[in-house]
N, C-alpha and C positions, 0 to 999 in steps of 0.2 A: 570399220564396223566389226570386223573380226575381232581385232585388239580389245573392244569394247567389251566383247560377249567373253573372253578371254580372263579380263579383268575381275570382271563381276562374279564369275563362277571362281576365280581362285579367293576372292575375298567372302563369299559365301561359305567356304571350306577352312576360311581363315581361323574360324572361330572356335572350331572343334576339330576331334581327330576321330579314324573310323579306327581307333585299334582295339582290341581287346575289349577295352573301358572307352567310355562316351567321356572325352571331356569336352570342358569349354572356358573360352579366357573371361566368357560373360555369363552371367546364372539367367539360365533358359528356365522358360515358364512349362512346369510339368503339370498334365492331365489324364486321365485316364479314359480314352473312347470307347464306350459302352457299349457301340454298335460295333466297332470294328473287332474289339475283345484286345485290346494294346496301347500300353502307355504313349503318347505320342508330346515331345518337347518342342514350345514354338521357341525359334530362335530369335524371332523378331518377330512382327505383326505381318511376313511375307513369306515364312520361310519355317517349316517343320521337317522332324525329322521321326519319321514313323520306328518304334526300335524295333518289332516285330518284322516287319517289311526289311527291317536294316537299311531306309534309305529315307534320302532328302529330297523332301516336295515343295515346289515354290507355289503357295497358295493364291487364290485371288482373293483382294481386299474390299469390299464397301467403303467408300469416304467414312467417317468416322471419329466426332471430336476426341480430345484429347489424346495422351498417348496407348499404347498397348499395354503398356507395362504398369499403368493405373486401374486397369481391368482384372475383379476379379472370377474365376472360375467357380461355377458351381455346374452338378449335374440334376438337370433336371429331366427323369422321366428316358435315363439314355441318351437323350440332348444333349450340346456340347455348351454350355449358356455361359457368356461375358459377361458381368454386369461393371460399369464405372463405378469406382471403391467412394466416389461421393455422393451415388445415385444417380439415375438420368439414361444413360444411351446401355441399350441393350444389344449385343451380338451373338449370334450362331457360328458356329466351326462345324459345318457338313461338304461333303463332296467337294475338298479342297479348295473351302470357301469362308470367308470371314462374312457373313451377313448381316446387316442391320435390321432389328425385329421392330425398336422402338418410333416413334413419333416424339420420342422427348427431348429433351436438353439439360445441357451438365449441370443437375442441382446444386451441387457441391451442398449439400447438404445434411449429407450421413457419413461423413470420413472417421472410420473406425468401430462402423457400426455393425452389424451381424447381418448377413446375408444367408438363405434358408429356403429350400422346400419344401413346400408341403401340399401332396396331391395336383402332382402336376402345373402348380404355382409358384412365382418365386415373391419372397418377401424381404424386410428390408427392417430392423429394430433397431432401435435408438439411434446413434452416433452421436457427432458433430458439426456444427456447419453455422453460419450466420452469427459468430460468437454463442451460441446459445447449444450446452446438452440436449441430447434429445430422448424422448423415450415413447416417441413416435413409433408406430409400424404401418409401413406403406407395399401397398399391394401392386404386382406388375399385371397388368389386365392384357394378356397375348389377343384380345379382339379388337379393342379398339387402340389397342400398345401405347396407351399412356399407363403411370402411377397413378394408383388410387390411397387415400388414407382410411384403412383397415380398421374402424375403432374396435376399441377393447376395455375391459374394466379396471383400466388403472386411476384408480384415486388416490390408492398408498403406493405407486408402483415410484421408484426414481428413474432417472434418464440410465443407460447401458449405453459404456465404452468400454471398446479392446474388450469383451467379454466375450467365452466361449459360450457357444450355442450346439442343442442334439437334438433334433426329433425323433422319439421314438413312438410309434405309434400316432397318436391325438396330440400327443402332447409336446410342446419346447423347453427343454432345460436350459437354461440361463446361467451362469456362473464366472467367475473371476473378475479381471479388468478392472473397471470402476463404476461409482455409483456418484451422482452427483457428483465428481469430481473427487470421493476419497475411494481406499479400495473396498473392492466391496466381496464383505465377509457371507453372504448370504447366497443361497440359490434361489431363482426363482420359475416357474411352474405355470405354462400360459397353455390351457386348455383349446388348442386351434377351433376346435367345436363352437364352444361356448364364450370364447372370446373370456373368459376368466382364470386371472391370476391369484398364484399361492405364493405365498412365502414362506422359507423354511429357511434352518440355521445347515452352515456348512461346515463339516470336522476337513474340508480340502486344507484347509492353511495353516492346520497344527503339522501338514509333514513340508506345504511348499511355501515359501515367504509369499509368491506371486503365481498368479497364471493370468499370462495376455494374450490375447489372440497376436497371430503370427511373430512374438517371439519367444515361448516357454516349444522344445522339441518337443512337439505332438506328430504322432500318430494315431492316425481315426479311424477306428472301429462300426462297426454297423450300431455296438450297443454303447459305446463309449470311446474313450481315449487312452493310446501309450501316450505317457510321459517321462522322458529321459531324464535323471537328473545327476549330472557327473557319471558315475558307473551305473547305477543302479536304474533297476525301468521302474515304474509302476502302471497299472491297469486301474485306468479310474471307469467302473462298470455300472452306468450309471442308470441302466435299466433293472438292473438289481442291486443299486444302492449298494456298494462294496467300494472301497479301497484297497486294491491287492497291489502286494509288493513283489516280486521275484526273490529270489533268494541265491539266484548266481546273480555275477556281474555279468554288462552284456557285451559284448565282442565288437560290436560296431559302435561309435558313437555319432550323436547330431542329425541321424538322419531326415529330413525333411519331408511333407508331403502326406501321402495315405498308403494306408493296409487295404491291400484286396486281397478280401478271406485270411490264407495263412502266406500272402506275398506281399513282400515290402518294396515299392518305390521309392527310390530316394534320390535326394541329388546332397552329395555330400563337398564341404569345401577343399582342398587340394594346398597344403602347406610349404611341401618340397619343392615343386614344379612351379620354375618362373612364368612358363611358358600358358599353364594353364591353372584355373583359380577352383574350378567345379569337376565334376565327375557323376555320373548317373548310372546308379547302380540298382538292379532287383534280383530278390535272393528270396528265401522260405524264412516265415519269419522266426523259424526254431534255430536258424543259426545265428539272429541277431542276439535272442536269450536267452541260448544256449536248450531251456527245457520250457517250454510254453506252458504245462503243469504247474510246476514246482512254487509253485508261493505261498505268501500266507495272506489271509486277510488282515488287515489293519485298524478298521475302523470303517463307519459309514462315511458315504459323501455326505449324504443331511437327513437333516432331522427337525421335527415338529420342537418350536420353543413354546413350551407349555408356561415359562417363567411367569405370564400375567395370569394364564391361567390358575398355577399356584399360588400368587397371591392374593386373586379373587378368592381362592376357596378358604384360604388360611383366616383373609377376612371374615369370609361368611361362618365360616366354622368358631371363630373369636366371639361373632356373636351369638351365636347359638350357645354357646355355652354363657353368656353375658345372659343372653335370656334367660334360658333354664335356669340357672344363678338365681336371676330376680324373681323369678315364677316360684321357684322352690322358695325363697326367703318373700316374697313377695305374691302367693301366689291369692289371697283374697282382693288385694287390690286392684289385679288382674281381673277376674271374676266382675269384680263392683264395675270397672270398666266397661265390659264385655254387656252384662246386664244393665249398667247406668241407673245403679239403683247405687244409694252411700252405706245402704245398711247390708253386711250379708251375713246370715243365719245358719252354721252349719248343724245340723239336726245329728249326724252321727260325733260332733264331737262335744254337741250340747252349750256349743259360744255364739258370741256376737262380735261380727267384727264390723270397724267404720275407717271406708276408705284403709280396707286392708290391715288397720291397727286391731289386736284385739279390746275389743272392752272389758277389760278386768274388773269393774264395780258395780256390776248386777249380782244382785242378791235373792235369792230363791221366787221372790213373788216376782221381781222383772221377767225371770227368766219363763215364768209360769205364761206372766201375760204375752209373751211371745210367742209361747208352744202352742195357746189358747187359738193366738191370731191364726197357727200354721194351718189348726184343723178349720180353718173357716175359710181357708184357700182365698187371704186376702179378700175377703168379702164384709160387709159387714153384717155384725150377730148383736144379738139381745144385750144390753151392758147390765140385767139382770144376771146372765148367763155368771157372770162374774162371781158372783154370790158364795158358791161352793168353793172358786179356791181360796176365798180367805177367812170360813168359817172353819171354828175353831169343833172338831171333836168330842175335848175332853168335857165341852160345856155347850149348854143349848143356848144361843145368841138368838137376842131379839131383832126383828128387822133394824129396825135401828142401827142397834149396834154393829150390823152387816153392810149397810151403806155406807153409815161414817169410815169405816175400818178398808170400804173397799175404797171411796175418795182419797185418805190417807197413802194407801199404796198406790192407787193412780198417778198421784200430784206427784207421790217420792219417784215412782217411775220416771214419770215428764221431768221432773227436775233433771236427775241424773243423764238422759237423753240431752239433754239442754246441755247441761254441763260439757256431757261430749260433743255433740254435733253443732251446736249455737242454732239449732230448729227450732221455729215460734211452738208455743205448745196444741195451736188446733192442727199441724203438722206430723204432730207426734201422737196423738187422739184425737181422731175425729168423730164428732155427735151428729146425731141427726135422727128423726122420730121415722117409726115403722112405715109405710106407706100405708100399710089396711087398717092398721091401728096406732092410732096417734098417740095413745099415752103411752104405747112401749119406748123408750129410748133405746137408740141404738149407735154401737162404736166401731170404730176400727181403728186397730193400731198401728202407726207408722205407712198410713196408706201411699203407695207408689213410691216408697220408700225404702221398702226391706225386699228383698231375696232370698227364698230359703233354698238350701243347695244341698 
């Protein structure tokens, strides 16, 4: 039994060394215990090593499907929270304990998909799983510890793989990996509140070809992301919409994992050393970048694509001036429209237009008996009234000669109406006797026909 206990504690130490530097021949799962205030690396699902403490605790396990190292870590609220990377069994890491929170089983599901807090809850967007993308978000219920499905307003939204996720504040930003199956250029904007999605364009992929979840070196920020790429850092600052680059080169490279505050964790891999493949290093993060100041900005993470918006307006604006155009070169026929009358009369420029055309072939007495009609406010008047404009001045005309002379211009009138409009001619004169006194006649010209403007 001795030999036994013997065994197991020299192969528990097999795996790493206590010198100087934390290595290990196997890449240990790094977290950050929010309670304890220290990075803490499981070596397996039985075995941590607190760096703070500077020492190796053999933890106790909950049964638990699948393996350890398919579990991924998030903090929830200070909590040390597992979740299986295909959805399904939930664990705790408190008081040197692996715990089981859930009542589920391994969906397999969401493989690749974004795992996230938000007040106290954890959630679960898009993935993979049953041949089919997803673009699903499922909710972990800590009361009755099953998954719930969280609806939301996506009807334009596509499935989210290998896409980085941030919440800041209300809201989760969305970005990289894929979209449907291609990569996807766009960020997107899911209001936890309101369960409403935005979509915006991203300038992230004019500096990086890609960003996937857990393989582009990120470092996570409270407002954003470090991202490593060859020498150079950048700070993608995505609570104030900023792309900032550094402007030294940074002194470490590849490091893995999270920023606390101005402290880097990391586990970096180990080249020279047959013996050992990993190393677990924390340091201030001004000596990974030399000056944590020093950058420049580069450009936004995203921005509003107004492109359809521009070419609604370009249309509307095309026709507005198509309109104005026709209004201005057209604008009686407009008018004639508008009132539904064919005839329109403009009194300050002394014409007659039909359906917008002018009438060019009225001649002094048409024009009279229109002006005649204006002061009768489309009413009708005495066809006596008539009388005066087409007696003659220079000579005293006999009744007679007043009636004949006014039928003459009447008829020429009616004609030429005719001519233009193709109007029958009771249409274009209408007769009819006084009501008090039956032998007046009486007319109206062009009745429910003309317009004057």
């Amino acid at each position: 039994m001795k030999n036994v206990f013997i065994y197991l504690s020299a192969f528990a130490f097999s795996s790493f060394t206590l010198a100087q530097e934390l290595k290990f021949s196997q890449k240990p799962k790094l977290i950050y215990d929010y309670t304890h205030k220290e990075a803490v690396l499981f070596l397996n699902d039985s075995v941590v090593f607190k760096t703070k403490q500077k020492e190796e605790v053999s933890i106790y396990k909950a049964a638990f499907p699948g393996n350890f190292s398919e579990y991924l870590y998030i903090n929830v609220d200070s909590r040390n929270i597992f979740v299986h990377e295909g959805c399904g069994p939930v664990l705790e890491y408190k008081n040197d304990s692996l715990v089981r929170l859930d009542k589920s089983y391994l969906h397999r599901n969401q493989f690749r998909g974004n795992l996230f807090s938000y007040k106290k809850e954890i959630y679960f967007l898009g993935g993979y799983g049953l041949f089919t993308h997803k673009k699903i978000l499922t909710k972990f219920d800590f009361e009755n510890q099953e998954w719930d499905l969280a609806k939301t307003n996506d009807k334009n939204i596509p499935s989210f793989e290998n896409c980085l996720s941030k919440v800041i504040g209300d809201n989760l930003f969305v970005f990289g990996g894929t979209t449907n199956g291609s990569e996807n250029h766009n960020l997107y904007i899911l209001n936890l509140k309101t369960k409403e999605w935005k979509v915006y364009k991203s300038n992230i992929f004019k500096n990086f070809k890609t960003i996937i979840q857990n393989q582009n070196k990120l470092l996570e920020e409270k407002n954003g992301f470090y991202i490593i790429d060859e020498y150079k850092m950048f700070y993608l600052d995505i609570k104030n919409n900023s792309i900032k680059q550094f402007k030294n080169k940074i002194v470490k490279q590849y490091p893995e994992n999270f920023i606390l505050k101005d402290t880097v964790y990391g586990i970096f891999n180990i080249y020279q050393d047959p013996r050992y493949s990993y190393v677990f290093e924390q340091y201030p993060l001004k000596k990974h970048i030399n000056d944590k100041n020093d950058f420049i900005v580069i450009d936004q993470i995203y921005y509003e694509d107004h492109t359809e918006l521009y070419s609604t307006l370009s249309v509307v604006f095309i026709l507005l001036i198509i309109i104005v155009y026709l209004f201005i070169r057209k604008k009686y026929w407009f008018i004639s429209l508008i009132y539904k009358t064919p005839f329109i009369y403009s009194i300050k420029k002394d014409k007659l237009f039909y359906k917008g055309k002018l009438v060019s072939v009225l001649n002094n007495y048409d024009r009279l008996l229109i002006e005649k009609q204006l002061k009768h406010k489309n009413n009708y008047f005495a066809l006596s009234d008539l009388n005066d404009l087409f007696s003659d001045s220079k000579q005293q005309d006999t009744m007679d000669v007043l009636i004949k002379r006014r039928e003459t211009k009447l008829n020429s009138f009616i004609k030429t109406i005719e001519a233009v409009s193709g109007l029958h001619s009771e249409k274009i004169c209408a007769f009819k006797k006084n009501e008090t006194d039956k032998r007046i006649k009486e007319i109206q010209i062009l009745p429910n026909a003309i317009t004057y403007i």
